[in-house]
VOKOLKOL-589978 format. One record per atom (N, C-alpha, C): y, z, x. Coordinates in pm, whole numbers, plus 50000, padded with zeros to 5 digits. Atoms other than C-alpha are relative to their C-alpha. Example, Ala and Ser with C-alpha at 12.3 -4.5 7.8 and 13.67 -1.06 7.14 Angstrom:
2
498815000050089495505078051230501205000050090498814999449918498945071451367501095007349923
//
This chain:
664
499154988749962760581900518146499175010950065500604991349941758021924718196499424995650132500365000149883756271907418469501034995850122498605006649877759671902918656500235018350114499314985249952759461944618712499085002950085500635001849916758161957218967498275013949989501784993250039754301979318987501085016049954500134981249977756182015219027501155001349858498534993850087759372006818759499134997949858500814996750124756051996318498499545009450011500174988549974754712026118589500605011949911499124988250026757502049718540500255000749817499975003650160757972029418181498905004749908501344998450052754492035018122499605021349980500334982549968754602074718210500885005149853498744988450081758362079217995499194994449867499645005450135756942057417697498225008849953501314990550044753062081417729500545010949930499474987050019755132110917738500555002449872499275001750159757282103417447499314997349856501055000650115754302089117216499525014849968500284985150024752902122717294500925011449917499224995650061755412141817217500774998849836500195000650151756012127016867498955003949936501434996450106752632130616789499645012350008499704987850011752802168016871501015000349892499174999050086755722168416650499614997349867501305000150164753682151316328499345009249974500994986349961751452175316429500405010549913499654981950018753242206916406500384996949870499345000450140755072191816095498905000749888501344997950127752032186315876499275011049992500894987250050750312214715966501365012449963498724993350071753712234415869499994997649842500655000850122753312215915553498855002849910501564991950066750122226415485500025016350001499884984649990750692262315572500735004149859498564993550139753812264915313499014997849865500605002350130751502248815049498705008049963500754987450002748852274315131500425017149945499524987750052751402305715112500324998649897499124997850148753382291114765498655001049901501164999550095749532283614608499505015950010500884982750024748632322714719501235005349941498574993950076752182335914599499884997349855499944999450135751762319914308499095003849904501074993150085748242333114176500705019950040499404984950049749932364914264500755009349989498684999350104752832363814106499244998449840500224993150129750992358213810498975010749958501134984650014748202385513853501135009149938499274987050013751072406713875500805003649883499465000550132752882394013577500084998749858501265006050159749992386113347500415008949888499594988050096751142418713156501224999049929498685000250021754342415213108500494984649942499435014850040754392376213028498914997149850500235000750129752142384512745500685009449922499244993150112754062411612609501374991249958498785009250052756962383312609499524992049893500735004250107754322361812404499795004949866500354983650124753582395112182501674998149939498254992350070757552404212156500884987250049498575011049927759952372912236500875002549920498884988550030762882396412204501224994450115498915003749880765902389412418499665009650067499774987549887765732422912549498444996950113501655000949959761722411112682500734987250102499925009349915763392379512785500915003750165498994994049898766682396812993498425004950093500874995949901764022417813158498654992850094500845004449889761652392813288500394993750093498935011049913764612371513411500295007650105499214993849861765842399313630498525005950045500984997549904762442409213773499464989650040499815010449920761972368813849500624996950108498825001249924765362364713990499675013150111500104998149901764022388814270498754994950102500915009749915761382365714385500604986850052499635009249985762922342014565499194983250020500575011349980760502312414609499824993549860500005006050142760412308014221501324995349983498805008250061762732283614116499744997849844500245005950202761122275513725499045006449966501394995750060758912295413541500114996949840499665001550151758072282613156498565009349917501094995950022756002301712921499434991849840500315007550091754062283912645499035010349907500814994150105752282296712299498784988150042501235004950030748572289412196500264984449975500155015050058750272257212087501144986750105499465007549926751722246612367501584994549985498894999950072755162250412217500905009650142499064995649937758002260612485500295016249921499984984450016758352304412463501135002550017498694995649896760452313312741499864993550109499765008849862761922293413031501415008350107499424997649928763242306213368500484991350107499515011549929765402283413592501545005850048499504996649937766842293413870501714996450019498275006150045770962289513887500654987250105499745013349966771032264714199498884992550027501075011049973767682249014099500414991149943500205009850115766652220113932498314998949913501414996850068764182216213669499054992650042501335006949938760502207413787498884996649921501345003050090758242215213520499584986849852500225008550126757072192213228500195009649875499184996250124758092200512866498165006249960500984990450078753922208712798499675006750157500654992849902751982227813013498704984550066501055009649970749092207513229498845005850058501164992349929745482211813381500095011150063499864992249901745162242613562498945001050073501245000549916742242232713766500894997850147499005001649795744892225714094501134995449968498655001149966748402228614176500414983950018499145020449956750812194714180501275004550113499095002049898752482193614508500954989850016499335012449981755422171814574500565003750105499234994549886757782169014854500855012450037499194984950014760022199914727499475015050001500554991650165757962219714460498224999150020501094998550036754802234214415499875002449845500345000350139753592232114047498915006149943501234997750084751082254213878499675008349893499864996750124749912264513549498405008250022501114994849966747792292613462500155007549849500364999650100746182303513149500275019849909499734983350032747412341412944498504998549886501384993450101743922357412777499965011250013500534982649987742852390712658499154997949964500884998949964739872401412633499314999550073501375001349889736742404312782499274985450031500185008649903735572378912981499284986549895501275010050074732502361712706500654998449893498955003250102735402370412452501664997349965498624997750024738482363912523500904986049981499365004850067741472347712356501394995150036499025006749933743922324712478501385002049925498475003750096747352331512380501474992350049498875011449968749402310012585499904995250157500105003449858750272294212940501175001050061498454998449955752662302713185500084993250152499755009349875754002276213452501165007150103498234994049850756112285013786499664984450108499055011049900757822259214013500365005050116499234985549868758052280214400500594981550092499765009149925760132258914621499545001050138501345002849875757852250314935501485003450115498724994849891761642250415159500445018950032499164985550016762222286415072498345008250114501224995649983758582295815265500494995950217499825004849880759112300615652498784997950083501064995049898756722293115928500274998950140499915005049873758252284216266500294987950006499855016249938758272251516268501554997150093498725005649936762002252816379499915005150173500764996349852760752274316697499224990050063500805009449895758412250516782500824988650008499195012849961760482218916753500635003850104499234999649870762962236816954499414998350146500884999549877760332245317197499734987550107500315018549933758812208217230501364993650023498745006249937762472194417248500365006850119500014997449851762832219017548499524998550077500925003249902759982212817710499724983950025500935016849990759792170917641500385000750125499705009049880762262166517909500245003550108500715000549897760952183418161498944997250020501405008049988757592171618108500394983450012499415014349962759462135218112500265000250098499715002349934760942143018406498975003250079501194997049943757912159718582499314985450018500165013050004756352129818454500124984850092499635011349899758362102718600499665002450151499714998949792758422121218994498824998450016501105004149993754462122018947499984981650001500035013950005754752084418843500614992050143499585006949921757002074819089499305003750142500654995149842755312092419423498574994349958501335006650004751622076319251500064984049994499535015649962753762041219218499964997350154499905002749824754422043719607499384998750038501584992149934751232059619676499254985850020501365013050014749102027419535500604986750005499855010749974752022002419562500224997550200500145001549845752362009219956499354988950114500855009649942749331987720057500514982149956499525014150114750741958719835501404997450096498675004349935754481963020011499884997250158500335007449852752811960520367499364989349985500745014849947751051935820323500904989349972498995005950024753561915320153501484997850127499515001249862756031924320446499524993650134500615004249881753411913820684499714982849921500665012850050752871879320472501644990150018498725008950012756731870920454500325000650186500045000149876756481880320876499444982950047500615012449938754231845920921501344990949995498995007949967756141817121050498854985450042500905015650004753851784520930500314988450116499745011349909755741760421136500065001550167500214995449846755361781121460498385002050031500985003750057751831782421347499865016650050500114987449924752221823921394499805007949931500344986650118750591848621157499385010150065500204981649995749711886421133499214998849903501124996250077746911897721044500285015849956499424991250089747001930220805498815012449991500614989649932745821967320913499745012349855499534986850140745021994120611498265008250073501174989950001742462027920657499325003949853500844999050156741392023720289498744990750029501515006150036738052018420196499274995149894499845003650136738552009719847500074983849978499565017950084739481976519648501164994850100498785006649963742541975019861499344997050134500595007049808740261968520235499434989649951500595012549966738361945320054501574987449993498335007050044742521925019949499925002550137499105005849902743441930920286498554989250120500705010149951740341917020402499314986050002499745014150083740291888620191501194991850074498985008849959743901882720345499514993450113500575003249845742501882820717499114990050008501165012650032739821858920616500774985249982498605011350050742701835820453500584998250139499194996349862744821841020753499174988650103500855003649944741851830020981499704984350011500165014850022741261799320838501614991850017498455005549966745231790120788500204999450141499455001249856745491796621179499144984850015500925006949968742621773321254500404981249950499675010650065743571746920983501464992350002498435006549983747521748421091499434993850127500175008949859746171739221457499184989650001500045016149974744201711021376501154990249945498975007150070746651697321168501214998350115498764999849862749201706421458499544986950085500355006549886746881689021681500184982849959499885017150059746491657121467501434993549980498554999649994750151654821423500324998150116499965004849881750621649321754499414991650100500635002949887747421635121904499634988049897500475015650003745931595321860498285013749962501794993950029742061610721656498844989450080500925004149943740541583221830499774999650133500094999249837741121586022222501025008549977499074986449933743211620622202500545000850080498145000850019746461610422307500815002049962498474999650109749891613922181499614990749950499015014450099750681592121896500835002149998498315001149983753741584021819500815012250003498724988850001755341614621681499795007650137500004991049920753831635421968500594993050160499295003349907755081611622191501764997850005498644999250016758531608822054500985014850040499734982249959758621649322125499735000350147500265001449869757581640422476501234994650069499425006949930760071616722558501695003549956498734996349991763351634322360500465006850117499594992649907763921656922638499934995050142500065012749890763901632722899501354988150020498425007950008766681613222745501135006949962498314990849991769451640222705500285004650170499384995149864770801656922994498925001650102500884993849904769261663023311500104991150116499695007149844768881647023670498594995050011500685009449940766821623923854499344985249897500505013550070764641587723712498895004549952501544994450073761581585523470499854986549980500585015450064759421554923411499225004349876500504998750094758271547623100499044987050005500315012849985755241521623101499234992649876501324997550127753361504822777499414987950079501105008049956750471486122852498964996149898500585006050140748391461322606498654989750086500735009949954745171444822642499904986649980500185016850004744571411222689499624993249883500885001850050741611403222515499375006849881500314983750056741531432622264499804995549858500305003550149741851412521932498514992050059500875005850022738991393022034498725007350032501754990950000736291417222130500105006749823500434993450082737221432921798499874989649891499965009950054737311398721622497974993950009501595005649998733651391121780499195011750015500774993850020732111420821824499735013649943499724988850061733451444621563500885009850050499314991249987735641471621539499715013850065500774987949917733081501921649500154993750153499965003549927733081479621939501435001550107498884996249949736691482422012500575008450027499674985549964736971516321944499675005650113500404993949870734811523622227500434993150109499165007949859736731498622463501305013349982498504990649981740051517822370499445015450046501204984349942737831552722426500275000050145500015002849855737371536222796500844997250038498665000749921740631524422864500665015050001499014987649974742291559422757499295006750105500254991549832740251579923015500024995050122499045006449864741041554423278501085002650003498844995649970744361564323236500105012849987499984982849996743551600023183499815004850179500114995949872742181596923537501044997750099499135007349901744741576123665500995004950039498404989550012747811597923555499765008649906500284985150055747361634623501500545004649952499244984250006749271662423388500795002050114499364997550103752021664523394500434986149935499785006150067752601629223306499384996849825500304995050178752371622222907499524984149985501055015550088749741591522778500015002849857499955001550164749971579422430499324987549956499985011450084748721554722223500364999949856498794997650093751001544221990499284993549859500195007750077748981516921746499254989450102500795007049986746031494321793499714997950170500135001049842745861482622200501475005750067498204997249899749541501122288499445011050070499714984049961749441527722519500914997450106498724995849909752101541222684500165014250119500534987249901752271564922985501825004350029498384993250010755881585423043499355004350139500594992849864755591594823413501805007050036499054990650006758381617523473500335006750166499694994049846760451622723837499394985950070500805012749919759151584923961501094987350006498695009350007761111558124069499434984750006500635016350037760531517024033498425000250086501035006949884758451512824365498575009249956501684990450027755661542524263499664996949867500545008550139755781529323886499044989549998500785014649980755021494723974498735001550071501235001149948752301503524225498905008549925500884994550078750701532624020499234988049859500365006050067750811506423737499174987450054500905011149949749171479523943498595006950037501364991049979746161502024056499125001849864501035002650064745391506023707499594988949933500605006150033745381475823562499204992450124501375004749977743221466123859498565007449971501054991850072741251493223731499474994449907500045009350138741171481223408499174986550007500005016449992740691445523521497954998650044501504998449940737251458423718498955007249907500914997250157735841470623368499414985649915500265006650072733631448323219499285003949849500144993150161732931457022852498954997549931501045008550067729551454922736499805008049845500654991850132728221460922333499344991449948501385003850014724851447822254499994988750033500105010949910724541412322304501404988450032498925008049965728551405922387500135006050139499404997749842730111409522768501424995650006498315002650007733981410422804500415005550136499604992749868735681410023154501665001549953498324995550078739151427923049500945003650086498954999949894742351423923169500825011049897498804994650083746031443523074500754992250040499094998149945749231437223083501275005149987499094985350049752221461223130501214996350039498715000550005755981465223104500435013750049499664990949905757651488923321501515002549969498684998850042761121503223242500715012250053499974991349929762581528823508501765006049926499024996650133765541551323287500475013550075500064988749950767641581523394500705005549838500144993950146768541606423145501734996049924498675006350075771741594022858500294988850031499715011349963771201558822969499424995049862500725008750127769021548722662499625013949895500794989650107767901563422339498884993749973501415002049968764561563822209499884985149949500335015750074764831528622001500194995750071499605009349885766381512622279499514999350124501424995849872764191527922548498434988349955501455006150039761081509922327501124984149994499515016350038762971481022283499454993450132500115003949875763481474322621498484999350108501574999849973759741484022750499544986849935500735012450103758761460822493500454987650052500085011149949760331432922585499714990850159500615005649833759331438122979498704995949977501315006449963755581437122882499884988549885499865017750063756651399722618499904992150145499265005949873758401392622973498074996850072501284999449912754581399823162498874990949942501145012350072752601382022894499944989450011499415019149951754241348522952499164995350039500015001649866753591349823261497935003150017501515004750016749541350523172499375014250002500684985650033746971380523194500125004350142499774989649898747251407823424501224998250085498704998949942750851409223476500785010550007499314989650055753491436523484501854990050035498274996950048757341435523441500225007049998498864988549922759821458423590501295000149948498615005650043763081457223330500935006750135498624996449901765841458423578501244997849928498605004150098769551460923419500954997150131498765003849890771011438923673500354988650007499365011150101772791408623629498924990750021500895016350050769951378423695499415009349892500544994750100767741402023451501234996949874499185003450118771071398823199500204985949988499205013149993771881366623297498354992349900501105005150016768141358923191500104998349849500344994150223767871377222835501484989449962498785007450087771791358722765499884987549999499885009949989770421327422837498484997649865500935000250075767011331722629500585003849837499504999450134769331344422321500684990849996499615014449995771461313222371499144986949964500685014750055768111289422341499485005349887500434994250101767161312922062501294990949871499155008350078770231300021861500364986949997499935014950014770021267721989498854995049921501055004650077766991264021828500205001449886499924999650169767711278921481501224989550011499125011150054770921254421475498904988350016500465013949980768411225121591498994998749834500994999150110765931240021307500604998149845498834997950181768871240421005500764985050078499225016949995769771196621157501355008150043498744999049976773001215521329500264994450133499935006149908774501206921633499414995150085501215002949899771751211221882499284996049895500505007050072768981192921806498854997250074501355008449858765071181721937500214987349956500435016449953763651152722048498865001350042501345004749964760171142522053500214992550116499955006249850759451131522401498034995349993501175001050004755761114222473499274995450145500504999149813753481119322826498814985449967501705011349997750571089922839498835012450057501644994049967746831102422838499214991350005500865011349995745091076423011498494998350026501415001949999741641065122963499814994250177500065003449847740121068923331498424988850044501205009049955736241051723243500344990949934499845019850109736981026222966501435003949881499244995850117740021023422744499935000049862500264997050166740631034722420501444998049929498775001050047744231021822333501315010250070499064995449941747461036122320500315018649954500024984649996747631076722402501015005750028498894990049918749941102122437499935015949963499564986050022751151138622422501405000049931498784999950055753621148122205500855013850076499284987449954756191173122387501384995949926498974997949989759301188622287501365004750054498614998949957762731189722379501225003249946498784996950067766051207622317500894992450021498305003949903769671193922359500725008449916499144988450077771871219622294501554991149954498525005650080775231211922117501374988450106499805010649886776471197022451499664988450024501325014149943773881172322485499515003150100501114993249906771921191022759499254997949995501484996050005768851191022770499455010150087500374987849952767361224422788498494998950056501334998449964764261235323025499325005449883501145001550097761021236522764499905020550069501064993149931760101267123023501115014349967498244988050055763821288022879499585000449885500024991950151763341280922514498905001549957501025004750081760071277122439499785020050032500804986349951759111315822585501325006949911499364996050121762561319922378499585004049870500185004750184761151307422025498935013850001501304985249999757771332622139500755014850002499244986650020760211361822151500625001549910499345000050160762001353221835499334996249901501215000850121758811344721647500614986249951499225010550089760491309721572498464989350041500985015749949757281288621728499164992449882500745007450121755741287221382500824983849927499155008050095759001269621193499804984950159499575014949902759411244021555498574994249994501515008350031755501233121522499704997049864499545009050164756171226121164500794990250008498885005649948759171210821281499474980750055500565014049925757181185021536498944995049946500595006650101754471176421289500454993249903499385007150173756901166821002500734990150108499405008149880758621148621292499364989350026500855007749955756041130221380499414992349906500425005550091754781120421079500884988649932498815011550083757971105620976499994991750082499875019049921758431079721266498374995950011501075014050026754761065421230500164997649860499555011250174755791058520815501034993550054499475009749956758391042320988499934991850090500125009749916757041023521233498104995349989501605000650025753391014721081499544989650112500975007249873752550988121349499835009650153500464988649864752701014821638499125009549961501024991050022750801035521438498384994849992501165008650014748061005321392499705000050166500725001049866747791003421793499915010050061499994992249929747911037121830498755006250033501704994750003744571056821982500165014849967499914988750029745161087821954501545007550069499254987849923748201116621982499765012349967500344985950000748231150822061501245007149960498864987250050750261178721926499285009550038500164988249917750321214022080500375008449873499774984350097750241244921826499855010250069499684991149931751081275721972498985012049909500554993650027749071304321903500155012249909499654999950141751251325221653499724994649937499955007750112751531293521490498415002749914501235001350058747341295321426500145010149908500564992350071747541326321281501274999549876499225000050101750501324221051499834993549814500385001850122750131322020681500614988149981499075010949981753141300320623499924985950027500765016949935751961269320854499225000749942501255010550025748641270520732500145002249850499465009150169749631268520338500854989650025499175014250043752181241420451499294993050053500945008049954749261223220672499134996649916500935006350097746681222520374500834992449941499085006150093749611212920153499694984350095499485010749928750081183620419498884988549996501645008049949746121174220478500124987749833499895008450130746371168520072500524987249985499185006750087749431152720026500614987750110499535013949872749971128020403499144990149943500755011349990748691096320414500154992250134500245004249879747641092920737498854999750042501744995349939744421085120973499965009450103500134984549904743491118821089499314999750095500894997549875741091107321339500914992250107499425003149872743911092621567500655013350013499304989549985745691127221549499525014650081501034990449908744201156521824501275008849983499034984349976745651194321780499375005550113500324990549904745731213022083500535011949988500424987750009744741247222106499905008550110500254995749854745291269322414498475010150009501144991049988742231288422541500395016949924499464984249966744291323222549500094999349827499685000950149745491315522150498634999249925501514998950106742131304622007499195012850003500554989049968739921330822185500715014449932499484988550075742281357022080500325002249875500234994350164742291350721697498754990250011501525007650028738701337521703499734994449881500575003650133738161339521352500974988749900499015010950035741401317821234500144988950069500265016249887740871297221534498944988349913501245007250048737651289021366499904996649875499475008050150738791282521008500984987350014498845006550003741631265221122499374984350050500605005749981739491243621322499124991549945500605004550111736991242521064500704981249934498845005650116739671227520833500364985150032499625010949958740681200121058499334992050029501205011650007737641184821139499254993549897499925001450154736951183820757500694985449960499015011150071739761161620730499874983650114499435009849910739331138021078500195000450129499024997849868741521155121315498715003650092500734990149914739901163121619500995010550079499214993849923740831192221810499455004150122500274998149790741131198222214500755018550045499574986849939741401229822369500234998750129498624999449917744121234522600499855006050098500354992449867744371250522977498675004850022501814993549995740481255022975499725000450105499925000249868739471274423269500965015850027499154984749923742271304823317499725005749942500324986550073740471326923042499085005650105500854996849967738071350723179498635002149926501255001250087735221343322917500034989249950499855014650016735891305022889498744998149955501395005050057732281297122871498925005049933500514987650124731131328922664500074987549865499285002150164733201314222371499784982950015499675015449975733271274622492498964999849851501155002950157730011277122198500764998149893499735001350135731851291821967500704995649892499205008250067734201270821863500094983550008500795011449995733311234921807501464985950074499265012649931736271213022022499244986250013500365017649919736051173322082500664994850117499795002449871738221174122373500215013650083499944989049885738391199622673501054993450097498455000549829741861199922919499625006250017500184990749902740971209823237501575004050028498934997149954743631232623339500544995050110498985007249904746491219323579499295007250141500044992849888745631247023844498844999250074501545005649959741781235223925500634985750036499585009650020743471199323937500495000750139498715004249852746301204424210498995001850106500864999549806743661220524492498694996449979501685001349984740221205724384499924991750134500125007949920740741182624675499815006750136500214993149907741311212624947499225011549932500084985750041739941238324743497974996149950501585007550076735741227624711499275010349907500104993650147735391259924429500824992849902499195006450102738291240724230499154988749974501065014750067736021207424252498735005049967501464994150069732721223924149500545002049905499364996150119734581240923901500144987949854499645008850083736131209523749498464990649945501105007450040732951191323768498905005649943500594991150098731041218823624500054998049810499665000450201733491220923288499334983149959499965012750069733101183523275497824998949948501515002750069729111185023263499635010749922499894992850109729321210023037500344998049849500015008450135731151191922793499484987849982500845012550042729041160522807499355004849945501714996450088725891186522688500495001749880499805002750091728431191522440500574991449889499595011950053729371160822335501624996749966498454996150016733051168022400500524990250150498705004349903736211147622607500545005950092499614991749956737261159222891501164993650025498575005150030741301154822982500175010050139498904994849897742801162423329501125004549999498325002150029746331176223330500044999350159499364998149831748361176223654499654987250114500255010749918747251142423808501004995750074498475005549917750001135524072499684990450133500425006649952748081120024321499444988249980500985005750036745831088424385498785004150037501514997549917742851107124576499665011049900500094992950093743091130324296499454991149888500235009950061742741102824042498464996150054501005004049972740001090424234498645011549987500924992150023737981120724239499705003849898500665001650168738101124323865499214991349969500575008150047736701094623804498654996950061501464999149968734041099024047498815012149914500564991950081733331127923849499444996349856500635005750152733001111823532501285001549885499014994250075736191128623391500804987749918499435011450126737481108223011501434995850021498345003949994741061110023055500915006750092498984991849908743931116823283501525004049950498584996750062747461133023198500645003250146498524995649917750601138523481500784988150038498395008349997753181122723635499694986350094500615012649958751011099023859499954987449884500635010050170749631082123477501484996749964498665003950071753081086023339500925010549962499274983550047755851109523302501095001149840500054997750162757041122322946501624988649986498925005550002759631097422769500535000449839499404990150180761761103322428498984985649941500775007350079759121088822174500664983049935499105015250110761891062722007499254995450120500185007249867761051045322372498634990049956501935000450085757011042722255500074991449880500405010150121757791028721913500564989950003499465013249973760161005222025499384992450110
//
C-alpha cells in the first residue's frame, strides 16, 4: 500500500504524522511538568499549613473540647486545597478528624513515615510530627496528617493546551504547503524524466535523452539514464539490423525481405520481377571442402549480385544457396537478360579453398508480377517452381514463369502424371511397366545385358512420355517411393523366372538422386541387401554424375554399401558436370556412361572424340567399364570400338522393350 503512493503524498504523510508526534509530545510535556508543579505547591502548602497550625493543633491535643474542635474545623474549611486532616495522640490513637463535605477519605486510620509525602493520582498525603520543646529536648505529643487535593492547585496547563491545540493546526498546515512545494521541488527531476522515458518509442527505435542543471545525485540518475539510453539505441539497431539482414553476406533475410516485397503486391501500377537463384554445385563444395569454405563462396556470390543489381533493387538470401533479387519497374525481356549476365558472371567464377577448385554454375527462376496478381506465398510458390522448371533442364539455366496457356497446359499435365503415378504406386488404375534397352558387349561378350527403364500407362492404357512424369515424380518428391517401386519389381520377376536370371550378365537400375539421399530407401535397401536372395554381382546401380557429386558424402556410403555386398555401381551421363574428373577419384565406380551428347557429334565434332577417348583411357587406369549411350549409327559403333570402348547402349544395339518380352 505504501509503496503504491506517490514521493510528495509520503511526504505530506510523513510531515502531518512528524507534526502530530510532536505535538503530543509537547502535550506529555506540559502535562507532567504541570504535575510536578501542583505536587511541588500542595508539598509547600502543606509544611505551611502546618507551621501555621502547629499551635493550635496542639492545643486540640492539650484540650479536645468540641468548642477546640468547631474552631479548627472552621479555620480548615477556609483552606481550600485540604480535603482530610487527622490528628493523632502520642499513641497513635485517632484525636480529631477533618473531612471535607464533598471529599472522600484519603488518609489511613494510623499515621505513617514522615520522611516524604505519598502522592497519588488525586491526593497528596503527608504526616508531620506535634513537639514542644527545645530542640535536644523535646516531646512528642502527637501527629497530624492532611490530604490537599492536587486538582484544586492551578497552573495553566489549560492555557497551554488551548494554545498548542491552536497552534497544531496551523503548524500542520504550514507543514504540509512546506512538504508539498519540497515534494515537487525534489520529485520534479523524477516526473521529467519519467515523462521523457514513457516519450521513447522502442519499436521505432526512437529515444530522448534527458536534460537536468543539477549537479547533485540527480545528474549523476539522469546520467546514468543517457548512458542506458545510448546503449539501448545502439543495441535496438543491431538487433533492427539483424532482423532484417542475412549476418553472413548482409542481405535481406527473409523477414526483411518479406517487408520489401509487401508493398509491391498491393496496389500500384506498372510490372516487377522477382528472381531466386540457387547454385549448382553448392552442397558439394560444402560437402568436400567444408562449410568455412562455403561461406566464403556465398560471401562471393552475394557481392556479385551486389554489383550486378544496385539500389534500388532489393537482394536477399533467404536460406542456405537461395538468393533472391526483387527488381522493381522491369519487365520479362530486361529480367531475363539482367539474369543471364549474371549467372554468366557467376558461371566465370572459379572457386578456389586450399587444395579444392570448383568451376560454379547457377540456376534461376524468373517470375514477372504486377501488383494484386499474387500474394506473397503464391508469388514464392511460383518463382520456385520456375527455377525446379530450370534445373531439369541441367546447370546454368533460367525459367521465365509465364501464366499463359502452354505454361498451364504444362503444370496441368505434370499434376495429371503426378496422380498417375500415386494411383500406379497404391496397384490403381494406372500402372508401370518395366521396359528393358540391351547393353551390348562391343570387345568380347559377357552374356545377356540390359537397362532397366520405366514406364507409365495411365488409366487409359497410354503410355505416358518418361520425359512428362518422371520431372513430375522430381517435383512431387515421389522418385524415392517409384525407385523402390522398380527394384521390388524387378526382383520379383527374376524369383519368377530363375533360368533368365541364370543367363543373365548383368542389369542396370537407375536411382535418382533424391532417392540417394533419402533415409527411407536406404533403411528399406539395407533391409533388402539382408533379407534378398540374389547375386549382387549381376545387378549395376546407376548413379548420375550431377546426383552423386552433389551429395558426395551419401554418394559415398551408399556406394560403399553396395560394393560390400557385390553390386557394382556405374556412374551415369559422365562428362556434363563441370568437375567430372576432380571427383572421378573420389568415388570408386566399376562402370563409366559416356554421356549421349559426346556420342551423337564425336564423328563431326574431333573435341567430342578426344573427349570420349580420353574418359575411356582414364577409366582403364582405373580399372573401370566404360558404356556408350546414344549409339544410333554404324560409323559411330565403329569408332567406339576402335577406341577400345566395353559396351554400347541406343537404338542402333536395341531399342527398349517391356521386360515380360526378355523373360519370355
Amino acid at each position: 500500500m505504501w509503496q503504491r503512493l506517490s514521493i510528495r503524498t509520503q511526504l505530506l504523510l510523513l510531515v502531518g504524522l512528524l507534526l502530530t508526534l510532536v505535538t503530543l509530545l509537547v502535550l506529555g510535556l506540559t502535562y507532567a511538568l504541570d504535575v510536578r508543579d501542583r505536587q511541588a505547591m500542595a508539598v509547600e502548602q502543606a509544611t505551611t499549613l502546618h507551621r501555621a497550625l502547629r499551635q493550635d493543633l496542639i492545643k486540640v491535643l492539650l484540650d479536645s473540647s468540641v468548642d477546640q474542635h468547631a474552631n479548627m474545623s472552621f479555620r480548615l474549611a477556609g483552606f481550600q486545597p485540604l480535603d482530610e486532616l487527622m490528628l493523632f495522640d502520642r499513641t497513635d490513637q485517632p484525636v480529631y478528624r477533618y473531612l471535607r463535605e464533598d471529599a472522600n477519605s484519603v488518609l489511613p486510620a494510623h499515621p505513617f513515615a514522615a520522611a516524604a509525602p505519598r502522592i497519588s493520582r488525586t491526593h497528596l498525603s503527608l504526616c508531620e510530627a506535634l513537639d514542644i520543646g527545645h530542640l535536644n529536648q523535646a516531646a512528642r505529643l502527637g501527629t497530624a496528617c492532611y490530604a490537599l487535593d492536587l486538582a484544586r492547585y492551578h497552573t495553566g496547563l489549560r492555557q497551554r493546551i488551548l494554545t498548542l491545540l491552536v497552534l497544531y493546526p496551523a503548524a500542520l498546515l504550514l507543514g504540509l504547503l512546506l512538504a508539498l512545494w519540497v515534494g515537487g521541488f525534489y520529485t520534479r527531476p523524477f516526473i521529467d524524466l519519467a515523462r521523457t522515458m514513457r516519450s521513447n518509442d522502442p519499436r521505432a527505435n526512437r529515444f530522448t535523452t534527458a536534460q537536468t542543471v543539477a549537479r547533485n545525485e540527480v545528474a549523476e540518475l539522469y546520467a546514468g539514464y543517457n548512458t542506458m539510453i545510448g546503449q539501448i539505441t545502439r543495441s535496438t539497431e543491431e538487433l533492427r539490423y539483424l532482423s532484417y539482414h542475412d549476418t553472413l553476406t548482409g542481405l535481406l533475410n527473409r523477414y526483411g525481405f518479406n517487408q520489401a516485397l509487401e508493398p509491391l503486391l498491393g496496389e500500384g501500377e506498372g510490372e516487377h520481377a522477382l528472381v531466386q537463384i540457387d547454385l549448382d554445385l553448392f552442397k558439394l563444395v560444402n560437402d568436400s571442402a567444408g562449410q568455412l569454405a562455403g561461406d566464403h563462396l556465398l560471401k562471393q556470390v552475394a557481392q556479385l549480385c551486389r554489383d550486378h543489381w544496385p539500389a534500388p533493387n532489393v537482394l536477399a538470401r533467404i536460406g542456405g544457396d537461395e538468393f533472391f533479387a526483387l527488381l522493381p519497374n522491369c519487365d520479362e525481356t530486361r529480367a531475363r537478360q539482367d539474369t543471364r549476365r549474371l549467372l554468366d558472371r557467376i558461371g566465370e567464377l572459379r572457386f578456389r579453398w586450399e587444395a579444392f577448385a570448383f568451376d560454379m554454375t547457377a540456376s534461376a527462376g524468373v517470375v514477372v508480377f504486377q501488383p494484386l496478381e499474387y500474394n506473397r506465398d503464391g508469388l514464392m510458390t511460383v518463382v520456385n517452381s520456375a527455377l525446379k522448371q530450370a534445373r531439369l533442364r541441367g546447370h546454368n539455366q533460367i525459367d521465365c514463369h509465364r501464366a499463359d496457356t502452354e505454361r498451364q497446359r504444362r503444370e496441368s499435365a505434370e499434376r495429371l502424371a503426378a496422380s498417375a503415378i500415386k494411383e500406379a504406386l497404391r496397384q490403381g488404375p494406372a500402372r508401370f511397366e518395366l521396359f528393358a534397352q540391351p547393353i551390348v558387349p562391343l570387345t568380347e561378350p559377357t552374356g545377356n545385358n540390359y537397362e532397366i527403364l520405366l514406364r507409365l500407362r495411365s488409366s487409359t492404357g497410354e503410355l505416358m512420355s518418361p520425359g512428362l512424369f518422371l520431372p513430375a515424380a522430381e517435383q512431387y518428391q515421389l522418385m524415392s517411393a517409384i525407385d523402390q517401386y522398380v527394384f521390388a519389381a524387378f526382383f520379383a520377376a527374376m524369383e519368377q523366372h530363375p533360368a533368365h536370371l541364370e543367363a543373365l550378365g548383368f542389369a542396370s537400375i537407375n536411382l535418382s538422386g533424391s532417392t540417394l539421399t533419402h533415409p527411407d530407401f536406404q533403411a528399406w535397401f539395407g533391409d533388402l541387401l539382408a533379407q534378398q536372395d540374389f547375386p549382387w554381382h549381376k545387378l549395376v546401380v546407376e548413379v548420375t554424375e550431377t546426383s552423386a557429386i552433389g551429395n558426395l558424402p551419401q554418394a559415398s556410403d551408399f556406394i560403399a554399401r553396395c560394393r560390400a555386398a557385390g553390386i557394382k555401381v556405374a556412374l551415369d551421363d559422365f562428362g556434363t558436370g563441370l568437375s567430372s574428373f576432380e571427383y572421378l577419384k573420389s568415388l570408386p565406380f566399376d562402370r563409366i556412361k559416356i554421356d549421349g551428347s559426346f556420342i551423337r557429334d564425336m564423328l563431326t565434332d574431333p573435341v567430342d572424340h578426344e573427349t570420349v577417348r580420353y574418359i575411356h583411357q582414364i577409366a582403364r587406369l582405373r580399372q573401370q567399364r566404360t558404356i556408350a549411350e546414344f549409339v544410333e549409327t554404324e560409323e559411330q559403333l565403329a569408332a567406339l570400338r576402335a577406341i577400345g570402348i566395353d559396351y554400347g547402349q541406343g537404338y542402333l544395339l536395341g531399342r527398349p522393350q517391356p521386360l515380360v518380352e526378355q523373360l519370355t
